[in-house]
C-alpha positions in Angstrom: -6.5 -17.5 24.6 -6.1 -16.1 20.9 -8.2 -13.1 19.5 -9.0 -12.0 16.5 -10.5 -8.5 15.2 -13.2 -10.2 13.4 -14.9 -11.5 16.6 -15.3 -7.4 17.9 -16.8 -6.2 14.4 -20.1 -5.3 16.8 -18.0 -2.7 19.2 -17.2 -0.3 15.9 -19.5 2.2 16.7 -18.4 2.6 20.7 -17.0 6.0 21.3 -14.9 4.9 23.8 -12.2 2.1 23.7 -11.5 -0.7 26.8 -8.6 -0.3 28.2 -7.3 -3.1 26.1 -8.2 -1.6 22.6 -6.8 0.9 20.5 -7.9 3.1 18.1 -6.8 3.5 15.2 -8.0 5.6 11.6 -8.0 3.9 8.5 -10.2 4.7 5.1 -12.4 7.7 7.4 -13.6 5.0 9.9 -12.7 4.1 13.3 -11.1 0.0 13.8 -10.3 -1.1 17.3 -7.0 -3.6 17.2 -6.8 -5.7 19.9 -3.0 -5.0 21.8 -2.3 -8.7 21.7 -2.6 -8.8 18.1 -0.9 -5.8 17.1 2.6 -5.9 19.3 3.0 -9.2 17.1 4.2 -6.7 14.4 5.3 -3.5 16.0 8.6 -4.5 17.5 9.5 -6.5 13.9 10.8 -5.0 10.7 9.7 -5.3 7.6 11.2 -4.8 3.9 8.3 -4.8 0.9 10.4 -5.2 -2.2 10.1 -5.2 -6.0 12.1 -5.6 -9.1 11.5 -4.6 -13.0 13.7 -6.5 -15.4 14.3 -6.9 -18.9 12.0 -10.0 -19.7 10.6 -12.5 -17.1 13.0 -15.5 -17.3 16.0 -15.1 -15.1 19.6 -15.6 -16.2 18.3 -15.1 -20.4 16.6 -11.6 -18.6 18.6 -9.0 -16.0 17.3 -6.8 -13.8 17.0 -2.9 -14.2 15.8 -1.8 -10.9 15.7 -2.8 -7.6 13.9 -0.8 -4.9 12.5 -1.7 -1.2 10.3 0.5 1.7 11.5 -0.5 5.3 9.0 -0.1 7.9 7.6 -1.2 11.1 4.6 -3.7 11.6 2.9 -0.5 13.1 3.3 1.4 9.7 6.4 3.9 10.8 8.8 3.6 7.5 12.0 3.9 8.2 13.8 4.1 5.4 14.0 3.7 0.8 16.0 1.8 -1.1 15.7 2.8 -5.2 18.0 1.9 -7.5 18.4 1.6 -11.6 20.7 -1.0 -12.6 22.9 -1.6 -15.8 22.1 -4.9 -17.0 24.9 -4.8 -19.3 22.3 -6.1 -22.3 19.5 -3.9 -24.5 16.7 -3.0 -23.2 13.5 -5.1 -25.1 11.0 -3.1 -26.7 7.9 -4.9 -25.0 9.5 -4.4 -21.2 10.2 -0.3 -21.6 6.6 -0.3 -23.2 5.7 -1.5 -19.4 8.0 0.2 -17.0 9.0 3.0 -18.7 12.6 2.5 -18.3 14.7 2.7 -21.4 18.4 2.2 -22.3 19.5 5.6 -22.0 17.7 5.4 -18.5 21.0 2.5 -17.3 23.2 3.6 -19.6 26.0 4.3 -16.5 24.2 3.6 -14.1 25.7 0.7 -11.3 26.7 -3.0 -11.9 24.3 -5.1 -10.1 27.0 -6.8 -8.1 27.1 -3.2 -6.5 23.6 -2.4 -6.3 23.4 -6.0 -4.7 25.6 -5.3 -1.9 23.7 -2.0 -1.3 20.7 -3.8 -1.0 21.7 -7.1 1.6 23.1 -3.7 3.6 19.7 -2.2 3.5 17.5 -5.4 4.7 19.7 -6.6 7.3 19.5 -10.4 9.0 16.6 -9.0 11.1 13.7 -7.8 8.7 11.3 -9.6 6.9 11.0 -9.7 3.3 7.5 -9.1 1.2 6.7 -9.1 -2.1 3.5 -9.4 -4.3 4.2 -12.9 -6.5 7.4 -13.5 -4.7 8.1 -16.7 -6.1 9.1 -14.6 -9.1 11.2 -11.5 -7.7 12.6 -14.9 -5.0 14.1 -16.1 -7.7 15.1 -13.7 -9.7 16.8 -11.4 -7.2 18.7 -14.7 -6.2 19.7 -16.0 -9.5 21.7 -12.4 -9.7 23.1 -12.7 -6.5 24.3 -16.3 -7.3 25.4 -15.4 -11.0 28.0 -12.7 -9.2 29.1 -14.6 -6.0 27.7 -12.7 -3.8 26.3 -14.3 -0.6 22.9 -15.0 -0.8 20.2 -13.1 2.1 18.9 -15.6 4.5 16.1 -13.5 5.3 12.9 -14.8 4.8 10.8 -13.2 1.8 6.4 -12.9 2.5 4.2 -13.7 -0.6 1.2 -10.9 -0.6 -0.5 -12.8 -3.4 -1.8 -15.3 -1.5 -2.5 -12.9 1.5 -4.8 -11.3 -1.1 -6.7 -14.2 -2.3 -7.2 -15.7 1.4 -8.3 -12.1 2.7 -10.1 -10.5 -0.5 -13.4 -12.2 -2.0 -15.6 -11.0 -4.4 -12.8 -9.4 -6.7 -11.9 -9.8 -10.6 -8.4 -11.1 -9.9 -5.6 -10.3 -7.3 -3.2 -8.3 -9.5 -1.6 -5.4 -7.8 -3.1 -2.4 -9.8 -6.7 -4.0 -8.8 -6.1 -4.5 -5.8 -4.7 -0.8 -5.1 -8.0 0.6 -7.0 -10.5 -2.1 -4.9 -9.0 -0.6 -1.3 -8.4 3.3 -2.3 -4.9 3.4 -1.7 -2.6 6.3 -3.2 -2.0 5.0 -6.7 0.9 7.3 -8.2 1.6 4.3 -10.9 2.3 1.1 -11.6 5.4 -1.4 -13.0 8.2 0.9 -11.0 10.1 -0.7 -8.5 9.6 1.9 -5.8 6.0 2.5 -5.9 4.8 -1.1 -6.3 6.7 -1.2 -3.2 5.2 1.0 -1.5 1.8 -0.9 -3.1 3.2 -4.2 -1.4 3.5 -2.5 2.1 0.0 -0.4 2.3 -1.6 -3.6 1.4 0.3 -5.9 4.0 -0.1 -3.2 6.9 -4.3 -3.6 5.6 -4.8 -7.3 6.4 -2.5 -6.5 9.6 -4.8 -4.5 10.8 -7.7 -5.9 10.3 -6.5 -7.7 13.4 -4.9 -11.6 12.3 -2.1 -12.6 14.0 1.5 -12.8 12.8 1.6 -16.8 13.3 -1.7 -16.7 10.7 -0.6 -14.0 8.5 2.8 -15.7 8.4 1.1 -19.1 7.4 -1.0 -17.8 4.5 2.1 -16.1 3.1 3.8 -19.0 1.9 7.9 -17.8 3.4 10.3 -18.4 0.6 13.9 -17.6 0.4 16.8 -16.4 -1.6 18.3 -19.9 -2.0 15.2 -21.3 -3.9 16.8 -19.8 -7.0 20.0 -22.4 -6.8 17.9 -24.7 -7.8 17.8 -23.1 -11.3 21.5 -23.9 -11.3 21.3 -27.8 -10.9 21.5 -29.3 -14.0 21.9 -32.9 -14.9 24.1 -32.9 -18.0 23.8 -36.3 -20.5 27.1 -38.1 -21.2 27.2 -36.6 -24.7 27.0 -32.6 -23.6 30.1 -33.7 -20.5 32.3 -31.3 -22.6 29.9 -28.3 -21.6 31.2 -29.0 -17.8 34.6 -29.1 -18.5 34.2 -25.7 -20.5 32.9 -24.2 -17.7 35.5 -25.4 -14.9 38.3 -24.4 -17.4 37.6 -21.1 -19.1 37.9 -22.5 -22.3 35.9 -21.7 -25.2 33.5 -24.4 -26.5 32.2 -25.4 -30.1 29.4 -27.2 -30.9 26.5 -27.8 -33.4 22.9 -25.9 -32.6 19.4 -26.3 -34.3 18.2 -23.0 -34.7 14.6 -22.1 -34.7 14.2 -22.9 -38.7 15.2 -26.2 -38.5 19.1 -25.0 -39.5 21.5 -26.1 -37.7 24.9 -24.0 -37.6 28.3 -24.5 -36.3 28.7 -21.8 -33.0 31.6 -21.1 -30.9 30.9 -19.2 -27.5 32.2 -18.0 -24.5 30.4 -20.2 -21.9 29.1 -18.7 -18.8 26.1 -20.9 -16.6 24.0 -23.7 -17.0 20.3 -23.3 -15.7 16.9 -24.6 -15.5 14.2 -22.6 -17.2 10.5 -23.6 -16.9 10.5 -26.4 -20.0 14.2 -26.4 -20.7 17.6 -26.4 -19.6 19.9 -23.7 -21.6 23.5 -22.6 -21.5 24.1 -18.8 -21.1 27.1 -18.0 -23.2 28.4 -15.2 -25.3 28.7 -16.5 -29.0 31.6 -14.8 -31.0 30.2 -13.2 -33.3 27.5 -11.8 -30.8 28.3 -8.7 -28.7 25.9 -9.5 -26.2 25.4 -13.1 -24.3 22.0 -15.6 -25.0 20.9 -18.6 -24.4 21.4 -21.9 -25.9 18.5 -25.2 -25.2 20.5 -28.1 -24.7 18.3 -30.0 -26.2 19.2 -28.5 -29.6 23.3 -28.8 -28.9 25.0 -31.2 -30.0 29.3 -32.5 -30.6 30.2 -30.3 -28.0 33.9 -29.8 -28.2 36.4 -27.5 -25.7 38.7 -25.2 -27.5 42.1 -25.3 -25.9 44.3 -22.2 -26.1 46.9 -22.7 -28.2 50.4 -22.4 -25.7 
């Protein structure tokens, strides 16, 4: 037979715990978990994770820091990860006005390819991955590792936003920094990868111990993983764009005609890189010539597509 905290809530004030209850501190009052409950969590590892970036649609946007808390389901942390990343592109305005991290902050600081091996290292094939709106850091963490080759985790990756609305009633919405200031936690910031990560964890190890068990808890936090983000990469091409494939298998450079945002359309040659899926649009990422940085290009604006064939 199952137990859950919630059907004890009238032994709280007992001084003394049964022999199969113990006590535990948390926010200056006294909860009993039940054993049964809690060694769901102890003997398993845990990774709460967060990412800031240069804009919010991956592939178009990089990332600028990765960083991750590992700890036990009992709370023990075991270890940090925390690390700024070059993203090899400026910096927007509107992102450092939010995290605080600024191009002279990268400026030669790692690769990601680099940082990304560090960081498979750091969550091993045993731990379990959280993260608040994971759906977003899921697939932008995994649209870098595919992007660079690198093998993607298989670990599976919590959600803690829909932890929070299951768990938390009566709030004004389920962001982070509210939740944080609704349950007293430490608050020493926001929009930094280490200590929203730390955010993540303080609030998972909360609705842990308020005694639901992992099978629950694992339910309500809709697992995701890294793969989810090759779907981004699946792109149906129309008979007339073919030429945009070929490009890519080959190396070559590609020409073709692009609508710009005016209504203009202008004669580009780029360097082509990936095809993905945004949310309304596919786009090729590419590096135009006369660019020094790479963009992205709506296919539904390209048109007469033609490979440039070195000259031998």
């Amino acid at each position: 037979m199952g137990y859950t905290l919630n059907s004890y809530f009238k032994i709280l004030s007992l001084k003394v715990c049964p022999q199969w209850l113990s006590c535990k501190s948390w926010f200056k009052f006294t909860v009993f978990i039940l054993e049964d409950e809690l060694s769901q969590f102890r003997d398993k590892l845990f990774v709460a994770f967060d990412i800031e970036s240069t804009g919010f649609q991956p592939v178009q946007n990089r990332m600028i820091e990765l960083s991750a808390v590992k700890f036990t389901g009992d709370g023990q942390v075991l270890g940090e990860f925390d690390e700024l990343i070059d993203p090899g592109i400026p910096i927007p305005e509107g992102a450092s006005k939010v995290n605080h991290i600024f191009d002279e902050d990268v400026r030669g600081k790692p690769k990601v390819s680099e940082i990304l091996r560090k960081f498979s290292d750091f969550v091993s094939d045993d731990s379990i991955l959280i993260a608040h709106n994971s759906e977003f850091d899921v697939k932008f963490v995994g649209s870098e590792y595919s992007l660079e080759g690198i093998n993607l985790p298989e670990n599976e990756v919590w959600d803690s936003l829909p932890m929070a609305r299951e768990y938390v009633k009566n709030i004004m919405n389920h962001k982070m920094e509210t939740l944080v200031h609704h349950f007293g936690f430490k608050a020493e910031g926001f929009h930094r990868a280490l200590v929203d990560s730390y955010h993540v964890m303080h609030l998972f190890l909360h609705f842990v111990n308020e005694g639901r068990s992992f099978d629950e808890i694992r339910q309500v936090a809709s697992p995701r993983r890294f793969n989810l983000a090759t779907q981004m990469f699946q792109v149906q091409l129309p008979l007339p764009l073919m030429a945009l494939k070929k490009s890519l298998k080959t190396g070559y450079k590609l020409k073709f005609t692009y609508e710009m945002d005016h209504g203009d359309q202008e004669e580009v040659e780029v360097e082509p890189h990936v095809l993905y899926r945004g949310e309304k649009f596919n786009f090729l990422y590419a590096t135009q010539d006369s660019k020094e940085f790479p963009g992205s290009f709506r296919l539904d604006r390209l048109s007469k597509p033609k490979v440039i064939a070195p000259i031998s």
